[in-house]
N, C-alpha and C positions, 0 to 999 in steps of 0.2 A: 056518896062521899063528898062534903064539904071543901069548896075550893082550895081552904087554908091545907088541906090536906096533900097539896101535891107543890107546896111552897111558893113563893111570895110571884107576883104577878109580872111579867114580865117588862118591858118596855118595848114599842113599836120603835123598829130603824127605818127613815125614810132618807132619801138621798136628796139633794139641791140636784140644779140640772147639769151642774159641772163637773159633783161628783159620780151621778148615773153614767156620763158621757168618758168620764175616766174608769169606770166600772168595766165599760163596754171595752175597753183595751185591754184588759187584764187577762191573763195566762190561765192553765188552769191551776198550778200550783200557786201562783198570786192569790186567784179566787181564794185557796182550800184557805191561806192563811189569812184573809182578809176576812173568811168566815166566823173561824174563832175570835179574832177581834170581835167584831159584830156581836157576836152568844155572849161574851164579858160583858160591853156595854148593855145590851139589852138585858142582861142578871143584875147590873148593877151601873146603872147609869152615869153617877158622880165618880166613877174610877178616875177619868182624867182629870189633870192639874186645870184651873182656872187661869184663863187667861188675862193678865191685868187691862183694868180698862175696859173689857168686851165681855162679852156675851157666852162667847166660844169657850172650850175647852181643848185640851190638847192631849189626846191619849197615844200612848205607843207600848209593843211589847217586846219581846223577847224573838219574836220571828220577823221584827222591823216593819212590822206594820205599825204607821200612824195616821191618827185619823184628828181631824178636827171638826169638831160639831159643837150643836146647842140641843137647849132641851126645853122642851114645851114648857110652859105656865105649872101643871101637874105635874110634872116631868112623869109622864107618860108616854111619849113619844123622842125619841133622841133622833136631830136631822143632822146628818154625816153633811159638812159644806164640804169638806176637800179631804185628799187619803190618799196616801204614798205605801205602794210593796215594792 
């Protein structure tokens, strides 16, 4: 089976070290919904709004998760800088 066959490739999520160290405090229903954030960005990396001026991006959803991140050169890889549940 051809890769094309199981849809489009995902994105890598890597954390900064402020946002791993804010990871580490999180609950576990925080986690559950910080995960689904995470599965959107990595399906579809340009979801959040563009931050004027910078680099970043500013994503948030429906269960108040928000993240801020950039994304690599290919944007193949999306790094979460900071994230509020």
């Amino acid at each position: 089976m051809s890769p094309s066959a199981h849809g489009p490739r995902r994105a890598r999520v890597a954390f900064s070290d402020s946002a791993a160290e804010q990871l580490a405090k999180l609950g576990v229903m925080e986690t559950l919904a910080l995960d689904r954030a995470i599965v959107a960005l990595s399906i579809d990396p340009e979801l959040g709004t563009p931050i004027p001026d910078s680099v970043l991006r500013d994503y948030q959803d429906e269960d108040g998760v928000r993240l801020l991140y950039f994304l690599s050169a290919l944007r193949s890889v999306v790094v979460v800088a900071y994230l509020e549940v």
